[in-house]
C-alpha positions in Angstrom: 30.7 42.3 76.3 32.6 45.4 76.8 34.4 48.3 74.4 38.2 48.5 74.1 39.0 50.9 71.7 42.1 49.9 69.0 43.7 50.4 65.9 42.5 49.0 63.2 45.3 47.3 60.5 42.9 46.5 58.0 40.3 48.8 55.5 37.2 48.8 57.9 34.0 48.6 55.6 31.7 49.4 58.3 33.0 51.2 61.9 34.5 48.6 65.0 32.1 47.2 66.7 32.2 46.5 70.9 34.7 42.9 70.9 33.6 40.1 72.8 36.7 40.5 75.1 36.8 37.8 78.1 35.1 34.7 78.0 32.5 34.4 75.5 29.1 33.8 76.4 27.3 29.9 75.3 30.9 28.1 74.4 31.4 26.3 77.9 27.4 25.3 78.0 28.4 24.2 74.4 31.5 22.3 75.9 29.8 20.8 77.8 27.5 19.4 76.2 29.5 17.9 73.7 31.4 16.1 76.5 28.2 14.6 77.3 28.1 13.3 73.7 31.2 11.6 74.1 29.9 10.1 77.4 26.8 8.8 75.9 28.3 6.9 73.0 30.6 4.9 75.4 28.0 3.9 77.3 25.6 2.6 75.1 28.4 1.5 72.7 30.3 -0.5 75.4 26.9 -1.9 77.5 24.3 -1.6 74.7 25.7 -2.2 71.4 22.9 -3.6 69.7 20.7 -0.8 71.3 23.1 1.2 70.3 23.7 -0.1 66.8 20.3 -0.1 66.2 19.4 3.4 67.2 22.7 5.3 65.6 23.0 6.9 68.9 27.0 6.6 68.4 26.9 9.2 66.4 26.4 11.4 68.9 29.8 11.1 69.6 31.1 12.9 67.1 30.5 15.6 69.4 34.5 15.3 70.6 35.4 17.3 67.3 33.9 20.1 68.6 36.6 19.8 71.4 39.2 20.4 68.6 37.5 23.1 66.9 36.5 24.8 70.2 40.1 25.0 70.9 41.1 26.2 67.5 38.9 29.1 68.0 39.4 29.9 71.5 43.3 29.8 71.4 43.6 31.1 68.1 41.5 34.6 68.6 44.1 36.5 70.5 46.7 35.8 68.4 44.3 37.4 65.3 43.5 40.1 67.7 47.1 41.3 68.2 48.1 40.2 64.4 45.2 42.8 63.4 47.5 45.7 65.4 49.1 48.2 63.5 52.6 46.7 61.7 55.0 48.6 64.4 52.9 47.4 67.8 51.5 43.8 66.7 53.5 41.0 69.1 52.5 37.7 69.8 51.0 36.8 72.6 53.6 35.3 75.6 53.7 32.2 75.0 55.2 31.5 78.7 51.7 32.8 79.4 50.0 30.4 77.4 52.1 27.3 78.2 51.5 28.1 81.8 47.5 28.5 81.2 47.3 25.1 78.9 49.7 23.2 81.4 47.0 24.1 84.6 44.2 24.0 82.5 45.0 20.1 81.6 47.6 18.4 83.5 46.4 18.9 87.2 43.0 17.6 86.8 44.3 14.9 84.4 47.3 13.8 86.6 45.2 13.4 89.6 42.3 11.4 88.2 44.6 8.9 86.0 46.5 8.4 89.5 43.2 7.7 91.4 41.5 5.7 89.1 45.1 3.9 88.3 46.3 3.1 92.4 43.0 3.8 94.0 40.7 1.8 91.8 42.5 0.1 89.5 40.4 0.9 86.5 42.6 2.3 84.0 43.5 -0.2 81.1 46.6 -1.7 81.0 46.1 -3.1 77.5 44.8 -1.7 74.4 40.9 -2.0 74.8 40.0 -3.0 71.5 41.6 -6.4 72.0 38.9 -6.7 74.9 35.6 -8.2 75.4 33.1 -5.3 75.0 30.9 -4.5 77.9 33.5 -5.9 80.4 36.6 -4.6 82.1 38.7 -7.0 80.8 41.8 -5.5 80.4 41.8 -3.1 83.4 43.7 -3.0 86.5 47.0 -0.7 87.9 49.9 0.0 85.1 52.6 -0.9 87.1 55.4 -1.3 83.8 57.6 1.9 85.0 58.1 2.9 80.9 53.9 2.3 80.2 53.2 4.4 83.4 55.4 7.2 82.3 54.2 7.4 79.1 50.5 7.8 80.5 51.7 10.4 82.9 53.1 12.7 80.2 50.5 12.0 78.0 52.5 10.6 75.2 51.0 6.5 75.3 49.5 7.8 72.0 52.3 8.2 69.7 53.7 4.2 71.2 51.7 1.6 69.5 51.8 -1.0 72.4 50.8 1.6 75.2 48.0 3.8 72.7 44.7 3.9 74.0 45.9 2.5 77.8 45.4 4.5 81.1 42.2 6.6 80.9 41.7 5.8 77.3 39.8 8.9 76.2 43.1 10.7 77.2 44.4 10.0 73.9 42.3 13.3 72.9 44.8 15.4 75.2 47.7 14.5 73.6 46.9 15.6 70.6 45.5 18.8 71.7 49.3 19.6 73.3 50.2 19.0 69.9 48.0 21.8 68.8 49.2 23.7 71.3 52.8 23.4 70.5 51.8 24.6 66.9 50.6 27.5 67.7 53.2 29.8 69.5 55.5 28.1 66.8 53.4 29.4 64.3 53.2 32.9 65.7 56.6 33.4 65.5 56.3 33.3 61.6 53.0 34.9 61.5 54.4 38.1 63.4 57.7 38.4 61.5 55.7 38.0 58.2 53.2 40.8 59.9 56.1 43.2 60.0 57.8 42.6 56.9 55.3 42.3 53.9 52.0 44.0 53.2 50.0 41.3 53.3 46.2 42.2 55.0 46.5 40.8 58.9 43.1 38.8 57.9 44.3 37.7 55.0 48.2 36.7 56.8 46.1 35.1 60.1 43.5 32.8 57.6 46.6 31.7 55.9 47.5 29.5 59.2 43.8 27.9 59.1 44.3 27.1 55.7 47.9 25.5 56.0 46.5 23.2 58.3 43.1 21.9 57.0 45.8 21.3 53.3 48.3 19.4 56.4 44.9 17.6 57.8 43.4 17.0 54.1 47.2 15.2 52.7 47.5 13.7 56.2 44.0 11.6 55.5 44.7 11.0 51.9 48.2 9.0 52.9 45.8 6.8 55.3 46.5 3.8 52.2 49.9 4.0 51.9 50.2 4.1 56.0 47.6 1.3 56.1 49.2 -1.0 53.7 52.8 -0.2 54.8 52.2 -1.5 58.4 49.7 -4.5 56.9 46.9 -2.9 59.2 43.5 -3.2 56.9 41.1 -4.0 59.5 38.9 -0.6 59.9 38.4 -1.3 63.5 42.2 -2.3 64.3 43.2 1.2 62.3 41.2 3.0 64.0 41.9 1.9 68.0 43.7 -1.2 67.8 47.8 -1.1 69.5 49.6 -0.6 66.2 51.2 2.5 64.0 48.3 3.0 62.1 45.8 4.1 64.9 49.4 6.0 65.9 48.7 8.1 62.8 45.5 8.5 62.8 45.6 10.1 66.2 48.3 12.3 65.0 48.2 16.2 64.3 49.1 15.4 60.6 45.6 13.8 60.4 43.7 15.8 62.5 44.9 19.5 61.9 42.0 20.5 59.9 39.8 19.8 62.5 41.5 22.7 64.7 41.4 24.8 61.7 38.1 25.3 61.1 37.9 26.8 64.6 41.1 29.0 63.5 38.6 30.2 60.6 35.8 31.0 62.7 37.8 33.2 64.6 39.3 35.0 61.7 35.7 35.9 61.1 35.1 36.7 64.4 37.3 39.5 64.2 36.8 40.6 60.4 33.4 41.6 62.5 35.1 43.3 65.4 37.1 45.1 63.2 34.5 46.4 60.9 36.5 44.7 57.8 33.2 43.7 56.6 30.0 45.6 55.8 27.7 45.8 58.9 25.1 44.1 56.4 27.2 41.4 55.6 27.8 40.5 59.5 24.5 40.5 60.3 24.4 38.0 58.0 26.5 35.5 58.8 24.1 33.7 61.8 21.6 33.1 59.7 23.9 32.2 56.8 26.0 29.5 59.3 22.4 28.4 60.7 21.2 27.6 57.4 24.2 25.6 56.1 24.9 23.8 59.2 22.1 20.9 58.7 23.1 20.7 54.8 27.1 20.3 56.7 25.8 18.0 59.5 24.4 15.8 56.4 26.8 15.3 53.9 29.3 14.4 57.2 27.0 12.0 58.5 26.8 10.5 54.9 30.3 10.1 54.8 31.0 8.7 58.2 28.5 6.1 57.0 30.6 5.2 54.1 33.7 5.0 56.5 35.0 8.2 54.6 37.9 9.9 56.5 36.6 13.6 55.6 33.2 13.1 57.4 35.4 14.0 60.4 36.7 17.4 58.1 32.8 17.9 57.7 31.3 17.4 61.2 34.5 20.0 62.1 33.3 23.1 59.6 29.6 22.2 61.3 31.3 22.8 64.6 32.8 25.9 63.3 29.1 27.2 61.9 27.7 26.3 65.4 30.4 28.7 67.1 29.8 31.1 64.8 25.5 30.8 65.3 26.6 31.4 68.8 29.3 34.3 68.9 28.6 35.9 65.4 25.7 38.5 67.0 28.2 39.2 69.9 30.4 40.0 67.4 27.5 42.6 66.0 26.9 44.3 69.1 23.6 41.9 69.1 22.0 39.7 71.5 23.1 35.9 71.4 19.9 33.9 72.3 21.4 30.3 71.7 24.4 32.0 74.0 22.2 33.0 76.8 20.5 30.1 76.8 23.7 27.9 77.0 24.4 29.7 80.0 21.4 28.4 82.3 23.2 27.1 85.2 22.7 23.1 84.2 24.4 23.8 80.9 27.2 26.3 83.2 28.0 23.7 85.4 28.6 20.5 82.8 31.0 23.1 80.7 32.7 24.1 83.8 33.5 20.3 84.8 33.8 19.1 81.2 37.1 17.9 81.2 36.8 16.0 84.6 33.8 14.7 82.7 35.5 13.5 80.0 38.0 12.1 81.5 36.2 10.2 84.3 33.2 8.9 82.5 34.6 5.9 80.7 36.4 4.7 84.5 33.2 5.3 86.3 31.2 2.9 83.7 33.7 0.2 84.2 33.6 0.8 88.1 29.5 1.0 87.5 29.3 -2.3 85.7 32.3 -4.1 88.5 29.5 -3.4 91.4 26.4 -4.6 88.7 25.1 -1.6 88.5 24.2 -1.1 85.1 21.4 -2.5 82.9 21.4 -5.3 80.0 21.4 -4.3 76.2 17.8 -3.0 75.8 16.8 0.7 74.7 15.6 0.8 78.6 18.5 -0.4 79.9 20.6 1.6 77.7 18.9 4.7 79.1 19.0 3.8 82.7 22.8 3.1 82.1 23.3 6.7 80.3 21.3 8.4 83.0 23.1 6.3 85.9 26.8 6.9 84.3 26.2 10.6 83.7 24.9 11.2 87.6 27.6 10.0 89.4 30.1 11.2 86.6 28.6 14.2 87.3 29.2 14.5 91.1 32.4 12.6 91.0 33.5 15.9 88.0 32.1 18.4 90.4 34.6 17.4 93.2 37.5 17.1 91.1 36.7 20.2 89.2 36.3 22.5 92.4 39.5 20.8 94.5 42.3 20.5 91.7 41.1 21.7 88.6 40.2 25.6 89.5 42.4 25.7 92.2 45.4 25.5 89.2 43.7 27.8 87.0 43.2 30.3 89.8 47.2 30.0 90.4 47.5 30.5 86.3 45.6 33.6 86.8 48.1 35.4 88.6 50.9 35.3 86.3 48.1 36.4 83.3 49.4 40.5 83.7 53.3 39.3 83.9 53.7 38.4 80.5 51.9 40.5 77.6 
């Protein structure tokens, strides 16, 4: 963490404090991790599910949300940062810049595994997976339909109900994070202009954004009824994944903006910190305040997925939030981040590094797994073995994607960081 003087916009109750400038110390271990989550729930889902069922170990899936909020919180920090800028000097942030850095960041490492795993070893789903037999690969093969293929190449087989959920299924999660990123330098433009022309406090004008959107995610979830019973889709299972405009919706940014927003949030506090817009007291604080509410979060969320409640989602998204904030809040302070440092031991490094080769490659290398027999019957044995196997050669498999297309297109991204402010 280093010092960079600056202007501060807002009334500072307590002097600036060192920012946490560059890449944040604990968030890709925490990355990580949660794509491991993810991983784990397919597996025992798909190969164990009365295992699976029995132990609740689904629930560790959740874990994608933090994805979403990681994102809201990464992304949305620079634009507070610059907002925060006195009236006359505060721009957005290029947002040639950040289409260039989202594009490599996703599309490389994405385009090259669906085309492997789609003409190499024809394990990407060619029809919705939910119609399928679970624990097999029925439904899986090459997309050879010119309009399906397309569709899974630009990431947009989400928003077409016939082609949802096909290719590298999980994928579905990338499209709506492009939708997210589309939002944002869209939003900025307002943000700035209203920066420059009222008197609003910057914190106060950046949390308005946050806000907007969990109000846009909260009306998008409480319209599920009317969607649901426009399009005659009331099976919870065939809303939720089956080929239809109902699981459409629900993997729409309508429904799912809060769940970027709380990560918007965090980093509006972030900054209040860094900018010394709150007593030095009151910062100190906030850890142990997120650390304390995040089990009392995690279980009124879990109660409400267990009721099939939409907002559970809304609730295990502010518990993501907390857990950023237990991570970076004592950065933020000028403090030691324990949980940070300890996120950075090189096992935790190197799964947040390949995290999105993980994601993206688990689900195909379980079906390729189970083609050879491979993995284990539906005990709470097998369903280890199978997590442990799965994870291992995902693992090695992410590593050699990660290091031969992924970073190499980040690296070129790099260079064209200075060009654009």
């Amino acid at each position: 963490m280093t010092v960079k003087p600056r202007d501060s916009a807002e009334h500072s109750a307590s002097p600036p404090v060192p920012r946490t400038t560059g890449r944040i110390i604990g968030l890709d271990g925490a990355r990580g991790l949660s794509a491991v989550g993810v991983a784990v729930m397919h597996v025992a889902g798909n190969f164990s599910p009365n295992t699976a069922a029995q132990t609740k170990i689904g629930i560790v899936g959740m874990s994608l949300i933090f994805f979403f909020v990681l994102s809201g919180f990464l992304l949305f920090l620079p634009y507070v940062r610059r907002l925060t800028e006195d009236a006359s000097a505060a721009t957005a942030p290029s947002a040639r810049n950040f289409a260039i850095h989202r594009i490599a960041r996703i599309l490389p490492g994405y385009l090259v595994i669906f085309l492997l795993c789609n003409y190499v070893f024809a394990v990407v789903y060619v029809e919705n997976p939910t119609v399928q037999t679970i624990g097999t690969s029925e439904g899986t093969g090459t997309i050879t339909d010119p309009w399906q293929l397309l569709a899974n190449l630009t990431l947009l087989q989400t928003y077409i109900p016939k082609y949802i959920f096909t290719g590298l299924n999980p994928s579905w999660s990338l499209t709506l994070e492009f939708a997210f990123y589309a939002s944002l330098p869209l939003s900025a433009v307002l943000l700035f202009a209203l920066r420059r022309r009222t008197s609003v406090r910057p914190l106060r004008l950046a949390a308005s954004l946050p806000v907007a959107f969990i109000v846009l995610g909260f009306v998008g979830k409480l319209l599920l009824p009317l969607v649901s019973n426009h399009f005659g889709v009331t099976d919870p299972e065939l809303m939720q994944w089956g080929p239809n405009w109902v699981s459409v919706y629900l993997r729409s940014f309508l429904v799912n903006a809060d769940n970027f927003a709380f990560g918007m949030l965090a980093a509006v506090v972030v900054v209040a910190i860094e900018q010394g817009a709150v007593r030095r007291s009151v910062a100190r604080r906030v850890r142990p305040a997120a650390a304390l509410a995040l089990p009392v979060v995690l279980a009124v969320s879990f109660a409400l997925i267990a009721l099939g409640d939409m907002f559970g989602t809304s609730g295990m998204a502010l518990a993501s939030a907390l857990v950023i904030l237990v991570i970076v809040a004592p950065l933020s302070c000028g403090q030691r981040s324990r949980i940070g440092e300890g996120l950075e031991l090189t096992p935790f490094l190197f799964v947040g590094k390949v995290s999105l080769s993980l994601y993206l490659l688990h689900f195909p290398t379980m079906l390729m797994l189970h083609r050879f027999g491979l993995l284990a019957g539906d005990s709470l044995g097998g369903m280890c073995l199978n997590i442990v196997v799965v994870l291992a050669v995902t693992l090695i498999v992410s590593g050699v994607t990660y290091y031969t297309v992924e970073k190499p297109a980040m690296d070129i991204a790099r260079r064209y960081r200075y060009r654009w402010r």
